[in-house]
C-alpha positions as CSV (number, residue, x, y, z in Angstrom):
1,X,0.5,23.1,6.6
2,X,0.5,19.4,7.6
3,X,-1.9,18.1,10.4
4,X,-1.1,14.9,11.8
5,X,-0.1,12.8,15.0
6,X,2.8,14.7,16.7
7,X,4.9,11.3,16.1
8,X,5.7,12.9,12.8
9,X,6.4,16.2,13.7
10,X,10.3,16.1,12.9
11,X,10.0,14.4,9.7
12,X,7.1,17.0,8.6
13,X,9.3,19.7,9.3
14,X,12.5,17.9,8.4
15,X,11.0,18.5,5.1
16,X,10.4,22.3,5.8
17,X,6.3,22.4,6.2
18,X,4.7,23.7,8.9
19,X,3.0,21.1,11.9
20,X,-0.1,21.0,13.5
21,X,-1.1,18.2,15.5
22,X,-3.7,16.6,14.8
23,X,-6.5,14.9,17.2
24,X,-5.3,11.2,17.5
25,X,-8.1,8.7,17.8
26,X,-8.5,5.0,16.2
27,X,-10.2,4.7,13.3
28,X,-11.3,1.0,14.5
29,X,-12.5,0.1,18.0
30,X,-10.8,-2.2,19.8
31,X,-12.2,-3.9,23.4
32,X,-9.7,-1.4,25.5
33,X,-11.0,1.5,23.2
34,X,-14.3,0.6,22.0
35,X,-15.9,4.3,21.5
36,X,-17.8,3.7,18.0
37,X,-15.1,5.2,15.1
38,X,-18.0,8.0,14.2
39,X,-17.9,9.0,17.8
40,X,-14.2,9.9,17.6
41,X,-14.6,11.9,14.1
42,X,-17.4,14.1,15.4
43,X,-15.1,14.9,18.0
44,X,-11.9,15.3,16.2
45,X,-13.7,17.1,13.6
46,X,-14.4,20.2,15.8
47,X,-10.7,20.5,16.6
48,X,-9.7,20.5,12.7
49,X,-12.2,23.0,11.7
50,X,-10.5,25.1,13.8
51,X,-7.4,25.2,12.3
52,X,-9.2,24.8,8.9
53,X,-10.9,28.3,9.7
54,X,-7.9,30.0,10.9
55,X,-5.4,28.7,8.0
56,X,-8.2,29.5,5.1
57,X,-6.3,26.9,2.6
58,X,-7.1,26.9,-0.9
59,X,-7.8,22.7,-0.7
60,X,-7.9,20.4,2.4
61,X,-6.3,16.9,1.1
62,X,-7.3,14.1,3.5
63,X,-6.7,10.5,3.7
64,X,-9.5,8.1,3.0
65,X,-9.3,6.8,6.4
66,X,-9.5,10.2,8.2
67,X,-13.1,11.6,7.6
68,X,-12.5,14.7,10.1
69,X,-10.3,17.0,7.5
70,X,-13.1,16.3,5.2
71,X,-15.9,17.2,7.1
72,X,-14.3,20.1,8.5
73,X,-13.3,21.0,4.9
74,X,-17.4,21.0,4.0
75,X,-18.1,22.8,6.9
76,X,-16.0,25.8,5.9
77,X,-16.8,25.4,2.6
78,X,-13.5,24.9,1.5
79,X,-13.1,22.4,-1.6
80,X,-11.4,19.0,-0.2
81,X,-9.3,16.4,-1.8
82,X,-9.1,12.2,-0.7
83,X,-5.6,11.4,-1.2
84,X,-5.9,7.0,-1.5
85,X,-2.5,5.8,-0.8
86,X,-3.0,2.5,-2.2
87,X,-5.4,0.1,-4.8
88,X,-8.6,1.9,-5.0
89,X,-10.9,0.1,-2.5
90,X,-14.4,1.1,-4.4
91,X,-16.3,-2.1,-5.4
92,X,-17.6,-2.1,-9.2
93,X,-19.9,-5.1,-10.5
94,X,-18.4,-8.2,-11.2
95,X,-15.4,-7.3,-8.9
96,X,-14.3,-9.8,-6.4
97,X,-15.0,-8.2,-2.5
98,X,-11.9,-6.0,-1.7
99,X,-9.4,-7.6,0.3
100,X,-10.5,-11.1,-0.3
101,X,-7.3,-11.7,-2.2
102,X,-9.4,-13.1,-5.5
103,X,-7.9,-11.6,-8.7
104,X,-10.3,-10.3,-11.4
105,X,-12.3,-12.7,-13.1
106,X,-11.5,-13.3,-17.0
107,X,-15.5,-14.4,-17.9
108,X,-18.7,-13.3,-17.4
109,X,-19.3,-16.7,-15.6
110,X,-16.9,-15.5,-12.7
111,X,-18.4,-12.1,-12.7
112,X,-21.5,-13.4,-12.4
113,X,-20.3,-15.6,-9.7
114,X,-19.1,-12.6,-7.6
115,X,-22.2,-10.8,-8.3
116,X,-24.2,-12.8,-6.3
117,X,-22.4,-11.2,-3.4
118,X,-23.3,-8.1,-4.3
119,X,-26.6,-7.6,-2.0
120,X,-24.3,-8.5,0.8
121,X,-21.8,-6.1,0.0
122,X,-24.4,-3.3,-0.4
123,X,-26.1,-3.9,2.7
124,X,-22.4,-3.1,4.3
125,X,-21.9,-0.1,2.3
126,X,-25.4,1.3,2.9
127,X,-25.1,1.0,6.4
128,X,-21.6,2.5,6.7
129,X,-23.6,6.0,4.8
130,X,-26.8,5.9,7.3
131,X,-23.9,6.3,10.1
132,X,-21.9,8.9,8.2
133,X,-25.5,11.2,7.3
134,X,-26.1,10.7,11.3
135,X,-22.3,11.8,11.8
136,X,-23.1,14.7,9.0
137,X,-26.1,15.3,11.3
138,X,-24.9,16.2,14.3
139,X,-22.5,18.3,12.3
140,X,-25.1,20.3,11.0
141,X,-24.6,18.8,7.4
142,X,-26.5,17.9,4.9
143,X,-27.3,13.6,4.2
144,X,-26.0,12.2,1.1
145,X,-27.7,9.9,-1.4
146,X,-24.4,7.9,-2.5
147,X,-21.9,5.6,-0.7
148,X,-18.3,5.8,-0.1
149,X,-18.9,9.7,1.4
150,X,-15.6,9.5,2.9
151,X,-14.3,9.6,-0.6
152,X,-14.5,13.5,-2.0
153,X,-16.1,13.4,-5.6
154,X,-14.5,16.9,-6.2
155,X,-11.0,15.0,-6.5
156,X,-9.8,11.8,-5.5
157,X,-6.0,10.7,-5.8
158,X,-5.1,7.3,-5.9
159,X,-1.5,6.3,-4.9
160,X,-0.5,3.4,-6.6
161,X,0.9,2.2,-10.1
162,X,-2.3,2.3,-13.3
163,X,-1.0,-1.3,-14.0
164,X,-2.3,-2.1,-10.6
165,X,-6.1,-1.1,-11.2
166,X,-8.4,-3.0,-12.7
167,X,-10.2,-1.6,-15.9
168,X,-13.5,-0.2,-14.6
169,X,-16.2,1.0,-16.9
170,X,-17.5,3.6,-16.5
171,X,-15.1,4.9,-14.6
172,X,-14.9,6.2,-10.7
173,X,-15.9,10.2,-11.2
174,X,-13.3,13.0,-10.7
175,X,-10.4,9.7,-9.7
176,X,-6.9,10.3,-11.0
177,X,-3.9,7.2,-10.8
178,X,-1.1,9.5,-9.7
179,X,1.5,7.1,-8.9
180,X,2.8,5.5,-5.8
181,X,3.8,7.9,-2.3
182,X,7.3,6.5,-1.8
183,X,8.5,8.8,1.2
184,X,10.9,7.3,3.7
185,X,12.2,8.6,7.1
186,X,15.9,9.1,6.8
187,X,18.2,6.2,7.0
188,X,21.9,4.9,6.2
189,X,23.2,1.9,4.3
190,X,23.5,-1.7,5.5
191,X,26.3,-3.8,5.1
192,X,25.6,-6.9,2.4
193,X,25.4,-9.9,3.5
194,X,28.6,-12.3,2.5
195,X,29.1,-14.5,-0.6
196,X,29.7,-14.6,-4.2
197,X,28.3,-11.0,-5.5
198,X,27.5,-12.5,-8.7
199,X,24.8,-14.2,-6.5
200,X,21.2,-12.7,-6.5
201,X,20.5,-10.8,-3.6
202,X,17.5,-11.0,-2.0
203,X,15.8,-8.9,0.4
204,X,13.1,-10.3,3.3
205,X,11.0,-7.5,3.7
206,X,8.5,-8.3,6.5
207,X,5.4,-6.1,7.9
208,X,5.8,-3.1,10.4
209,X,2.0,-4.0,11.8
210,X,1.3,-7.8,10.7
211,X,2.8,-11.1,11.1
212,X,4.0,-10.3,15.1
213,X,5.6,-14.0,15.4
214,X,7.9,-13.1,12.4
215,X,6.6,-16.6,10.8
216,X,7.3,-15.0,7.3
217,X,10.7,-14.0,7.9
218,X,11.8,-17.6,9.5
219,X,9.6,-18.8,6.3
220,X,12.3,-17.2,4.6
221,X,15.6,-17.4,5.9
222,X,15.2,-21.4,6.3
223,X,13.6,-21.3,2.7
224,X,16.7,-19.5,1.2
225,X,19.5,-21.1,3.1
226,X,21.8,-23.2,1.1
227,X,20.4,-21.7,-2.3
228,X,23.4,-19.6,-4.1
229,X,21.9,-16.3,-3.1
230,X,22.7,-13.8,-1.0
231,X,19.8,-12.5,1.8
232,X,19.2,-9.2,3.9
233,X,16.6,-9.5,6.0
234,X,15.0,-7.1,8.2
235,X,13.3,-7.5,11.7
236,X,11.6,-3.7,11.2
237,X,12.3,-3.1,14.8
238,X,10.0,-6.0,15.8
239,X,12.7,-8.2,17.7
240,X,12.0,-12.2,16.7
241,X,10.5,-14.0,20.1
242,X,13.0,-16.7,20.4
243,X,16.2,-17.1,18.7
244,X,16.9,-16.7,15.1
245,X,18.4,-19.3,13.0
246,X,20.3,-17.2,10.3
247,X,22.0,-18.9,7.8
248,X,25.5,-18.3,6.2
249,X,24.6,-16.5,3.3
250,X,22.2,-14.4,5.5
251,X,22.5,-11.2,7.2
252,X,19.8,-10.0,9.7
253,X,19.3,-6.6,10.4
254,X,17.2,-4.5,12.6
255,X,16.5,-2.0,10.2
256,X,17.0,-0.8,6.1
257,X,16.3,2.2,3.7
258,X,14.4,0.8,1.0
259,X,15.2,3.1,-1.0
260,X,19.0,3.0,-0.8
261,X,18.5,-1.0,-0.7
262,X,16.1,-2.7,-3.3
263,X,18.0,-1.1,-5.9
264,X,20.3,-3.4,-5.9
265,X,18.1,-6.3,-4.9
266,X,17.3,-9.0,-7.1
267,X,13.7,-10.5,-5.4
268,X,11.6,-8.8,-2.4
269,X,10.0,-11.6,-0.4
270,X,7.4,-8.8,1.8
271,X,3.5,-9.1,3.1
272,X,2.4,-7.3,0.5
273,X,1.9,-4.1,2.7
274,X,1.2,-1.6,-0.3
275,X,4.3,1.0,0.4
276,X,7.0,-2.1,0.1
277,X,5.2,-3.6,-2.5
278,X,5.7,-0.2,-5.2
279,X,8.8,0.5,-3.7
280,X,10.1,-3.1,-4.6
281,X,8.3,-2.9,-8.2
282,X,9.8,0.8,-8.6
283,X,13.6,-1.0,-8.2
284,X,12.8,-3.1,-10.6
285,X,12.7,-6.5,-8.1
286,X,10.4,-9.7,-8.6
287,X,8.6,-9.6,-6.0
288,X,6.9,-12.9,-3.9
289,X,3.7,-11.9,-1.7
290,X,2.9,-13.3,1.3
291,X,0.2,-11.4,2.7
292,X,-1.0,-11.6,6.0
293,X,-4.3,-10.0,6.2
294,X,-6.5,-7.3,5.1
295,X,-5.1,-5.4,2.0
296,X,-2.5,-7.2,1.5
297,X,-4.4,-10.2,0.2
298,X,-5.5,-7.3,-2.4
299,X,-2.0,-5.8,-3.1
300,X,-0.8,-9.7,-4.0
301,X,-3.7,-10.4,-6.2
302,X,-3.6,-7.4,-8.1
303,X,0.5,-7.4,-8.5
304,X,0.1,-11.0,-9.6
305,X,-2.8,-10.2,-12.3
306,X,-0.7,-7.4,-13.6
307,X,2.4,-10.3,-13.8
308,X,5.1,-8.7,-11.2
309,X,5.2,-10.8,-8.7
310,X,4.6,-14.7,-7.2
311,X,1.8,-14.6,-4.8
312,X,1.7,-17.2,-2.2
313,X,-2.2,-18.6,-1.4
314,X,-3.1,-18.1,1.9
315,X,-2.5,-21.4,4.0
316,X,0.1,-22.6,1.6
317,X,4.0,-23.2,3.2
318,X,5.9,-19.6,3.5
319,X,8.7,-21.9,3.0
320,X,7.8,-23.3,-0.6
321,X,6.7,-20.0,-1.7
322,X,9.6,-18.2,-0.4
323,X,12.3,-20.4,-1.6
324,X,11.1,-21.6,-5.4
325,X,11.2,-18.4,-7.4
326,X,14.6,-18.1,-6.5
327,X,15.8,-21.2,-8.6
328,X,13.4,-21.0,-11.4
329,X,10.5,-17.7,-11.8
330,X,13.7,-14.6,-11.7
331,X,15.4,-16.7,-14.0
332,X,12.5,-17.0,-16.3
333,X,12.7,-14.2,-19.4
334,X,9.4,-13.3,-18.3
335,X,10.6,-11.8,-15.3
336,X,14.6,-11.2,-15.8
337,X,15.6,-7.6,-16.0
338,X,13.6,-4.6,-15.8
339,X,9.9,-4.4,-14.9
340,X,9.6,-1.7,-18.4
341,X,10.9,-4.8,-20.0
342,X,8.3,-7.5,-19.0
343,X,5.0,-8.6,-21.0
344,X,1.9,-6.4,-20.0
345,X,0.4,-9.0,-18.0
346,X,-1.2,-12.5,-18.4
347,X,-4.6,-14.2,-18.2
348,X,-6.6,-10.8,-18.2
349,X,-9.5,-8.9,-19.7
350,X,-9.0,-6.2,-22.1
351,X,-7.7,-2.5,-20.7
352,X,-9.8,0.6,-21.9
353,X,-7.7,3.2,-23.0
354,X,-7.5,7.0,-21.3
355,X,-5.9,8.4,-18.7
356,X,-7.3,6.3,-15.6
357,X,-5.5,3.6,-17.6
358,X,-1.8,4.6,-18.4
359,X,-0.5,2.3,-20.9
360,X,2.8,3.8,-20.0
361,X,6.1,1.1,-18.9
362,X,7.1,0.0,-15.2
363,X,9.7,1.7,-14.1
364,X,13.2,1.0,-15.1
365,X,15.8,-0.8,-12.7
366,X,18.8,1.7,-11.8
367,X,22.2,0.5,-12.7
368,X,23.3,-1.2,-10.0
369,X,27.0,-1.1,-10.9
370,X,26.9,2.8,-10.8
371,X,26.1,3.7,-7.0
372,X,26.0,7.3,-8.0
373,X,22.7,6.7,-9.9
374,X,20.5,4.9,-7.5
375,X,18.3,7.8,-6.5
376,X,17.4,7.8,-2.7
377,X,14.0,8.4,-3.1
378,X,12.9,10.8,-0.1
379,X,10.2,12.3,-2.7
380,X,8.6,14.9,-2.0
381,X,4.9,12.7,-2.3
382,X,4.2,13.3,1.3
383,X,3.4,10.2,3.7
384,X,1.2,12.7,6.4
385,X,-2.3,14.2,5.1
386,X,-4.5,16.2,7.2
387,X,-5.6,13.9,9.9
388,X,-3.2,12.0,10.6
């Protein structure tokens, strides 16, 4: 049983589960909508404890941004599950503020440094648990003592790649890495742009939800035009305002299957959003960052301290960062061929062993000359958790 907004209904039971919709709300307040977030999950929480108590589920899995499942879950007393579907987002000392976009400090100097943030950050994370024990309140639920409450410490799953977590000692209790969610809705192949195919091809990649004025993906096609590659971009059904200046060894397209695409791409130019990011790193792709805001500041830090990808600062030229690895960084032997093939990283503390710390290889690049082997990944890691 999958509870989420009834937008996914076809694609939840495309894949043959069962649908319930779940209570839609948004998890931030905005000035047309600005009921307080732990208003809406009191409320939606009552509607999933219904369908909690009449399914009887063995585990509720929630995402870390939907708190109802979870509460509902506890109220129950059925054991729950936070499914993370990116970076885990759980400060630990001497960690730069998540989101900032800072990588990982390599001395004690620079953790000291970010440490002296750290009464700041806690006054934010205590707050955000007063309002989730007066949330747990009204419930009928019992306070806790510890932070991050959205976050179960029976089990929580985080979605992304080991290589992109930073080493924390000790670790985060009952958290397993368990590899990227790389579902996509259904989609056909794209006709390749024109040109020499022994040209690198290059896929522009932009945001679904950042970036409105498509700056990144002009960035891009002016960056790239006139270099011997090849380009696909992508608009992501969000229509450029104005005309488009494409060049000749550009396509533009409205739409692509990642999966059936980066394959046989060369470089990803994307945001940094966290599902294009893996998806690009999983096809074996160098990757250059651009992020726009929020987590994708994180995504590009921590994909450029494991050594994947070229992250461009934030205020630097899209245009510079976009067009220079293509004539020198994917020619480098650093970062030619596949990612299993590429140094472990550079400038960076130590790794503890274990299993929160998989010292296994990237994946390897498919062979792009064999279309039967590219794998069109609709996995079955599911996109929709309980809640929406």
């Amino acid at each position: 049983m999958v509870e989420t907004w009834t937008r996914w209904q076809p694609d939840v039971e495309r894949e043959g589960l069962r649908f319930a919709p779940a209570p839609e709300y948004h998890v931030f307040p905005t000035q047309e909508r600005p009921l307080k977030p732990y208003e809406e999950v009191r409320r939606a929480t009552g509607v999933t404890r219904g369908l909690v108590a009449a399914e009887r589920p063995d585990v509720v899995v929630a995402d870390i941004l939907t708190l109802a499942p979870a509460l509902a879950a506890e109220l129950e007393g059925v054991p729950w599950a936070t499914l993370v579907p990116h970076v885990d987002p759980r400060g630990h000392p001497g960690f730069a503020p998540y989101s900032l976009g800072a990588r990982l400090p390599r001395t004690e100097l620079g953790r000291r440094a970010w440490g002296l943030l750290d009464p700041l950050l806690e006054r934010g994370v205590q707050l955000g648990r007063r309002e989730l024990n007066a949330t747990r309140a009204r419930l009928g639920l019992p306070p806790l003592a510890h932070v991050h409450g959205g976050i179960s410490r029976q089990l929580a799953l985080i979605g992304t790649f080991p290589q992109l977590e930073y080493p924390r000692e000790p670790p985060e209790p009952a958290t397993h890495v368990v590899g990227p969610l790389q579902w996509e809705p259904p989609f056909g192949d794209v006709d390749l742009p024109e040109g020499d195919p022994s040209w690198p091809l290059v896929l522009v990649a932009p945001s679904t939800a950042q970036d409105a004025e498509q700056h990144m993906l002009r960035a891009a096609l002016e960056g790239l035009a006139g270099l011997p590659v090849r380009v696909l971009a992508s608009t992501n059904h969000r229509p450029l305002p104005g005309p488009a200046v494409v060049p000749a060894n550009a396509r533009l397209v409205d739409w692509v299957s990642y999966s059936r695409t980066m394959p046989r791409c060369d470089l990803v130019v994307c945001h940094a959003g966290h599902g294009t990011l893996v998806r690009a790193l999983s096809a074996g792709c160098v990757v250059v960052a651009c992020p726009a805001a929020g987590d994708m500041n994180e995504n590009a830090a921590r994909v450029d301290w494991a050594g994947r990808a070229s992250a461009c600062p934030a205020g630097s030229s899209p245009r510079a960062g976009c067009a220079w690895p293509s004539r020198a960084r994917w020619r480098s032997p650093r970062c030619a061929g596949a990612p299993g093939s590429w140094p472990r990283g550079r400038r960076r503390t130590t790794r503890p062993t274990g299993p929160r710390s998989s010292s296994r290889a990237w994946p390897r690049r498919p062979d792009r000359s064999a279309p039967d082997s590219v794998r069109h990944a609709n996995e079955r890691s599911c996109p929709w958790i309980a809640g929406g």
